[in-house]
Chimera marker file (.cmm) of the C-alpha trace (Angstrom):
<marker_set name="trace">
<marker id="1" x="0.000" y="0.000" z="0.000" r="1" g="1" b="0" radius="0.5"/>
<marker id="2" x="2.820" y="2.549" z="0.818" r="1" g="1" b="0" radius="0.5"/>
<marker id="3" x="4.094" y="2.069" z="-2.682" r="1" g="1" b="0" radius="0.5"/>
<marker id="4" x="0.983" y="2.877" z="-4.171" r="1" g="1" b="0" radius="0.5"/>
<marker id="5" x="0.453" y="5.846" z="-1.975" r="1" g="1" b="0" radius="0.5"/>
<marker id="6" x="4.007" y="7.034" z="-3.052" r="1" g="1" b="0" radius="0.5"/>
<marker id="7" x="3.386" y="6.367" z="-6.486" r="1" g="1" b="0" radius="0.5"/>
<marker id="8" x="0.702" y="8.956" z="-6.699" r="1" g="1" b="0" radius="0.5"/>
<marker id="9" x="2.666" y="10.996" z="-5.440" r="1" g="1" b="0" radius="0.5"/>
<marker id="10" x="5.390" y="11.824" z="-7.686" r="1" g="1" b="0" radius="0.5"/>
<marker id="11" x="5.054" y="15.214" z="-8.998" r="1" g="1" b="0" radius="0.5"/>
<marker id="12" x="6.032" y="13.537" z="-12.168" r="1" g="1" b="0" radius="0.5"/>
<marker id="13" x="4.061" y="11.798" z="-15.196" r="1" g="1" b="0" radius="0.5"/>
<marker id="14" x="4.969" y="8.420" z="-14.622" r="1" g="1" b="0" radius="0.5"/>
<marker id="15" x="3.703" y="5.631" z="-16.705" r="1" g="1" b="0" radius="0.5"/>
<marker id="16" x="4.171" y="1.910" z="-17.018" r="1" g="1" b="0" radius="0.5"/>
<marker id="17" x="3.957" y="-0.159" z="-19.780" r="1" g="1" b="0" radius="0.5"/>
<marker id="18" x="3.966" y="-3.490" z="-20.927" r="1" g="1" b="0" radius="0.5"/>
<marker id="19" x="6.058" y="-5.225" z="-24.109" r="1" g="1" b="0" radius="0.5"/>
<marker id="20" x="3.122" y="-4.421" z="-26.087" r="1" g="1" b="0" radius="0.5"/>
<marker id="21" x="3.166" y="-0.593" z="-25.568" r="1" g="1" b="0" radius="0.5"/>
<marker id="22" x="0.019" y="-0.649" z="-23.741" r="1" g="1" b="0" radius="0.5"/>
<marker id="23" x="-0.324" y="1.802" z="-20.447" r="1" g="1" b="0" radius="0.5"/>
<marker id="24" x="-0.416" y="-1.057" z="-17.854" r="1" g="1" b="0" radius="0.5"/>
<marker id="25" x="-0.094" y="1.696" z="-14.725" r="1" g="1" b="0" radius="0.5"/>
<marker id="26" x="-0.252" y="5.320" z="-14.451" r="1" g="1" b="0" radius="0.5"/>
<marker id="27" x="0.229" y="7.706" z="-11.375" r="1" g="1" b="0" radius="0.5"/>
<marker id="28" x="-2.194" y="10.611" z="-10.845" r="1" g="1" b="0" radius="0.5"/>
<marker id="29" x="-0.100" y="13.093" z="-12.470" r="1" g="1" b="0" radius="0.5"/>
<marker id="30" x="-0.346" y="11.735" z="-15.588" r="1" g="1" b="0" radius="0.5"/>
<marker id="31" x="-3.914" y="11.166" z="-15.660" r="1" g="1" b="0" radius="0.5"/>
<marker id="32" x="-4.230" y="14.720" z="-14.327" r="1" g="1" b="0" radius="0.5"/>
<marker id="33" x="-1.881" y="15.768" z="-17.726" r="1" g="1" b="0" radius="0.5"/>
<marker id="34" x="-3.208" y="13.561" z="-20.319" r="1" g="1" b="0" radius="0.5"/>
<marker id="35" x="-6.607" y="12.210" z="-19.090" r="1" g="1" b="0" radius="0.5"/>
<marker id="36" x="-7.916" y="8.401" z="-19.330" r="1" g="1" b="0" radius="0.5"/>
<marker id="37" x="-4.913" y="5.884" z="-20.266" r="1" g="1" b="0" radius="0.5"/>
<marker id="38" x="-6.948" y="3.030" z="-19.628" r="1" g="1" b="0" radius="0.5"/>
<marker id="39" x="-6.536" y="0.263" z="-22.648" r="1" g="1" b="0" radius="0.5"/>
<marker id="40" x="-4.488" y="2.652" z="-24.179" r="1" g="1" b="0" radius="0.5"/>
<marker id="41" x="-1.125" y="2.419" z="-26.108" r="1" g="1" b="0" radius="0.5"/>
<marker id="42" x="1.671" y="4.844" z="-24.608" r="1" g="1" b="0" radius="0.5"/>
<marker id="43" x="1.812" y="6.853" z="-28.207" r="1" g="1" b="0" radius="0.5"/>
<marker id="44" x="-1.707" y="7.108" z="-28.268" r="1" g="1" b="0" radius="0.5"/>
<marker id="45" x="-1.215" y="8.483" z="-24.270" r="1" g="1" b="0" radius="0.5"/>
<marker id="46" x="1.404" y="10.674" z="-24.717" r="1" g="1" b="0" radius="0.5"/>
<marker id="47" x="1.593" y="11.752" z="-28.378" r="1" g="1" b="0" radius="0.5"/>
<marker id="48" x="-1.731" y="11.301" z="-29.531" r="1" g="1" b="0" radius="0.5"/>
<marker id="49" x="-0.956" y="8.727" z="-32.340" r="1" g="1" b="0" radius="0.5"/>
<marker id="50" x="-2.814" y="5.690" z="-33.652" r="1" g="1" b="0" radius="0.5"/>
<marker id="51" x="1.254" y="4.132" z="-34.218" r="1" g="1" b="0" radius="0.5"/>
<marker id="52" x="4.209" y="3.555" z="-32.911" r="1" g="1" b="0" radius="0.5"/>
<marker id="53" x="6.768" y="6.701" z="-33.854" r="1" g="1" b="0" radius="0.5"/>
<marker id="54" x="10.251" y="5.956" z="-35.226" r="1" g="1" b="0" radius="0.5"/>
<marker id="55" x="12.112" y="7.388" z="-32.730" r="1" g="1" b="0" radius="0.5"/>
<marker id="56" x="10.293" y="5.694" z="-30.055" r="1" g="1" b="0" radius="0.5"/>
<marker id="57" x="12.633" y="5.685" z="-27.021" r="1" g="1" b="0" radius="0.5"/>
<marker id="58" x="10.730" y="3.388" z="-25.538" r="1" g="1" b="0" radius="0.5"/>
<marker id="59" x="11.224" y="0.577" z="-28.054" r="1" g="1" b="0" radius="0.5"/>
<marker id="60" x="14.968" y="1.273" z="-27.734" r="1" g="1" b="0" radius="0.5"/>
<marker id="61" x="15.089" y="0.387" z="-24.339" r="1" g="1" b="0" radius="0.5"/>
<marker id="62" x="12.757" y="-2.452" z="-24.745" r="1" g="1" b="0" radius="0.5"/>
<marker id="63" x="15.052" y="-3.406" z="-26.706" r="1" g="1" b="0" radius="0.5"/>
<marker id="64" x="18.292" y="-2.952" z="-25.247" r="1" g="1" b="0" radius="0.5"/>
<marker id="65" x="17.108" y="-3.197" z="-21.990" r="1" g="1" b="0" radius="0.5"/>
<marker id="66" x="19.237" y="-0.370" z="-20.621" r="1" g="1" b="0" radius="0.5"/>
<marker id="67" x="17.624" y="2.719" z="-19.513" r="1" g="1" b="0" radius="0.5"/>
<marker id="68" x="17.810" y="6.424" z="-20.778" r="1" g="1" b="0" radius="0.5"/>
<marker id="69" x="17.024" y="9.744" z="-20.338" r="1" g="1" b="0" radius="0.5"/>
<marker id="70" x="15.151" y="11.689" z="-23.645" r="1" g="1" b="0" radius="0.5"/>
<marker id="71" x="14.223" y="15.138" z="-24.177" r="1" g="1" b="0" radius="0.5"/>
<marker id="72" x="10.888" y="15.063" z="-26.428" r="1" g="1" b="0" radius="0.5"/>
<marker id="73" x="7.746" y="16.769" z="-27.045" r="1" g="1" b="0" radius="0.5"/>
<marker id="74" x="4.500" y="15.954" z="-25.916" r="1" g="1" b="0" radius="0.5"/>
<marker id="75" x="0.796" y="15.781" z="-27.672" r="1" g="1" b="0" radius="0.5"/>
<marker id="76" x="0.689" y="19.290" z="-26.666" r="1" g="1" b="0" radius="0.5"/>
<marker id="77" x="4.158" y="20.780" z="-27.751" r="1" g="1" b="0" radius="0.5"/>
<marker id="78" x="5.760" y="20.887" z="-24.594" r="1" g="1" b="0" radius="0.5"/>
<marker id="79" x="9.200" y="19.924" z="-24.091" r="1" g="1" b="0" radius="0.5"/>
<marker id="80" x="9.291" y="16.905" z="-21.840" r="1" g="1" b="0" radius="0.5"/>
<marker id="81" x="12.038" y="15.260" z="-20.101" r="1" g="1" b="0" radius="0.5"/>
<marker id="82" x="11.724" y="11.056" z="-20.332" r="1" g="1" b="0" radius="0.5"/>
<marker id="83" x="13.365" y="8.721" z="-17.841" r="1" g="1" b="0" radius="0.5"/>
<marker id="84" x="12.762" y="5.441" z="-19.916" r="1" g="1" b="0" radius="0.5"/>
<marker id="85" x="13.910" y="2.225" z="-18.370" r="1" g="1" b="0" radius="0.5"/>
<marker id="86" x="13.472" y="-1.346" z="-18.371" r="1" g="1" b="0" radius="0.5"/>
<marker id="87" x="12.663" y="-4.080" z="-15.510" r="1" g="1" b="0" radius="0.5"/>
<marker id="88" x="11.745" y="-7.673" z="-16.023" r="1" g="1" b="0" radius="0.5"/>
<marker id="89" x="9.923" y="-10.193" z="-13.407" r="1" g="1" b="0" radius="0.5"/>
<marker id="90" x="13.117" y="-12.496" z="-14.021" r="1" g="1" b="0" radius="0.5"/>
<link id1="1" id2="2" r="1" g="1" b="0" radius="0.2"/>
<link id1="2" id2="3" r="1" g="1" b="0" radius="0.2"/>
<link id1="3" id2="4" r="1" g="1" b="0" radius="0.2"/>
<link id1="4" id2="5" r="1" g="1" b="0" radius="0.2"/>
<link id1="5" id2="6" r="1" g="1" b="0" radius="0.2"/>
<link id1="6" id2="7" r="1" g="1" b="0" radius="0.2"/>
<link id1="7" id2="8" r="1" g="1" b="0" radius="0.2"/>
<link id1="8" id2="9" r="1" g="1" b="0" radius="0.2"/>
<link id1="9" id2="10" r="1" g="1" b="0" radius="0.2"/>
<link id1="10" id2="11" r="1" g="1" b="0" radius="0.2"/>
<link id1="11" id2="12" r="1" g="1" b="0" radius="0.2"/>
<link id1="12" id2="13" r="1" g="1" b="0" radius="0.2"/>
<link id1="13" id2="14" r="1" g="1" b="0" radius="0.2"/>
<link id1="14" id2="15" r="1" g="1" b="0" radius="0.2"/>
<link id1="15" id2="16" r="1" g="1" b="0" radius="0.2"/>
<link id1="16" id2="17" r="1" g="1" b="0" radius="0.2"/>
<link id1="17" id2="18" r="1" g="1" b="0" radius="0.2"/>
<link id1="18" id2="19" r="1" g="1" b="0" radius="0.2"/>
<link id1="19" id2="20" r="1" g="1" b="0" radius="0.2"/>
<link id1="20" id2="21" r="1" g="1" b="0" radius="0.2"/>
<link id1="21" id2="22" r="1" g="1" b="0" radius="0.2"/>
<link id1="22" id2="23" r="1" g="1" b="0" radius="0.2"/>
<link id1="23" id2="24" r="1" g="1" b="0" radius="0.2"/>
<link id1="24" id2="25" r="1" g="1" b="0" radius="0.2"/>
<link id1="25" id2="26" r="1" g="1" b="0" radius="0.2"/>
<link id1="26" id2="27" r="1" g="1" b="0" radius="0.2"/>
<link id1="27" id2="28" r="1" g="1" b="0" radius="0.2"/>
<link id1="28" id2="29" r="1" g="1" b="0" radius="0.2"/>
<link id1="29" id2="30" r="1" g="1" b="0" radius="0.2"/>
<link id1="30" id2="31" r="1" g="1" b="0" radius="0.2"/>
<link id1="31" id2="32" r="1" g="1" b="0" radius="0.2"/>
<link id1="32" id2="33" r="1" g="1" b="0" radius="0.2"/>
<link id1="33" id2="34" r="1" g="1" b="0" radius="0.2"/>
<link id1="34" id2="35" r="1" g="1" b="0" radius="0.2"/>
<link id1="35" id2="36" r="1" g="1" b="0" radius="0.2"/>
<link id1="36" id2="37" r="1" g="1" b="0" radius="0.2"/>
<link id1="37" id2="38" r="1" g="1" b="0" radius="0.2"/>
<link id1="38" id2="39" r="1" g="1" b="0" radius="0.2"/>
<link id1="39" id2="40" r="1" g="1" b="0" radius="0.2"/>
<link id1="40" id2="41" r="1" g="1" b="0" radius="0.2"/>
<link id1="41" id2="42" r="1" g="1" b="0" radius="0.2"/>
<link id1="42" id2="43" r="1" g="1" b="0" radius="0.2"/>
<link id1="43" id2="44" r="1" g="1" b="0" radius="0.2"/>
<link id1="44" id2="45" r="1" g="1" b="0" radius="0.2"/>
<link id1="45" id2="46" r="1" g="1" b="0" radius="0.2"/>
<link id1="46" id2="47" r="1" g="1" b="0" radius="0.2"/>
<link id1="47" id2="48" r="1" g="1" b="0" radius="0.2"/>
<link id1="48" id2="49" r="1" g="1" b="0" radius="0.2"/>
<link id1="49" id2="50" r="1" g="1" b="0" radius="0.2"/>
<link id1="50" id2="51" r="1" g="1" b="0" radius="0.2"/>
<link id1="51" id2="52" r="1" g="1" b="0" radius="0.2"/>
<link id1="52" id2="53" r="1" g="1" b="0" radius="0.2"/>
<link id1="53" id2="54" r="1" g="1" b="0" radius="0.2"/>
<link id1="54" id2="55" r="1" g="1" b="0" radius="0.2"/>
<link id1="55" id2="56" r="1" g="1" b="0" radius="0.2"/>
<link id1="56" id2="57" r="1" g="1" b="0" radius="0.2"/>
<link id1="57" id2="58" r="1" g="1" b="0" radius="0.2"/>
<link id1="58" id2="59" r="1" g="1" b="0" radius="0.2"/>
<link id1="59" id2="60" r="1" g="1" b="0" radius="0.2"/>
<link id1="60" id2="61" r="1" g="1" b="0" radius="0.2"/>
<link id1="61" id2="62" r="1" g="1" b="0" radius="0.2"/>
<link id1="62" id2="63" r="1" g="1" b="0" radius="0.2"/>
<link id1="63" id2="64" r="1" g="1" b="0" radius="0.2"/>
<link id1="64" id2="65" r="1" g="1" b="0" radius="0.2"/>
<link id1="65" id2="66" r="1" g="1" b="0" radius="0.2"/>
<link id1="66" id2="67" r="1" g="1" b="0" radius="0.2"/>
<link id1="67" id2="68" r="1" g="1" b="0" radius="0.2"/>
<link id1="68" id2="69" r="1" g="1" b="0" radius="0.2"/>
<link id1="69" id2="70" r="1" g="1" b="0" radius="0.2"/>
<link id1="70" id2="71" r="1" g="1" b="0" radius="0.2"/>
<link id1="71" id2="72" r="1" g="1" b="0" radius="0.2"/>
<link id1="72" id2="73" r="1" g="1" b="0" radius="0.2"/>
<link id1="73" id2="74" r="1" g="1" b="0" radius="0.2"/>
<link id1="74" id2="75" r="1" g="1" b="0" radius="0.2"/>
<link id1="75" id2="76" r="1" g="1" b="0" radius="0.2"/>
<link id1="76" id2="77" r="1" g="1" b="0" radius="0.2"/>
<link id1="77" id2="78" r="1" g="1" b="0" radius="0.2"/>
<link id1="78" id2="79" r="1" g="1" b="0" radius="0.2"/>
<link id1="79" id2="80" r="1" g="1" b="0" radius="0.2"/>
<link id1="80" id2="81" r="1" g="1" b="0" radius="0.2"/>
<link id1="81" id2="82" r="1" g="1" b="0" radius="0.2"/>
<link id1="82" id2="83" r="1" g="1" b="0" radius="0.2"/>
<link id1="83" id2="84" r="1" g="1" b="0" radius="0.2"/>
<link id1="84" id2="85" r="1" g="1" b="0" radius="0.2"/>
<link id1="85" id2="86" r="1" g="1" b="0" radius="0.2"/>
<link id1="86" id2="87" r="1" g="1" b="0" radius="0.2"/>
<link id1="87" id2="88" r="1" g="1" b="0" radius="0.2"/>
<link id1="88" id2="89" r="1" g="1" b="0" radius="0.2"/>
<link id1="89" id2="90" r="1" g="1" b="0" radius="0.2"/>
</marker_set>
């Protein structure tokens, strides 16, 4: 429960998402910012798009499986700072 409470917290969009690119967790912040992510893809979330971007940081460390820190733009035109990282169950 104290991780949840902390979660929702952060005074920071944070989102978490699955292999698939679908919004799996979000904390109030970025529900506040972007509105329902429910069943949602993380493009669709944060960018507004029906696809996957090429320069999807996201994908990169899905693939890599290291983390890194992006400067982007969100659906709205704001610059955005992106902590992306990966953790497995293994």
């Amino acid at each position: 429960m104290i991780f949840q409470k902390l979660f929702h917290q952060i005074p920071f969009n944070v989102a978490v998402i699955d292999r698939n690119y679908d919004v799996v967790e979000a904390n109030d912040n970025l529900t506040g910012y972007f509105g329902d992510w429910r069943n949602r893809k993380c493009h669709t979330v944060n960018k507004k798009l029906e696809k996957q971007y090429k320069d999807c940081h996201s994908a990169e460390v899905l693939k890599k499986g290291e983390a890194i820190i992006a400067v982007g733009v969100d659906q709205c035109c704001r610059t955005i700072i992106c902590h992306h990282d990966s953790h497995s169950n293994a």
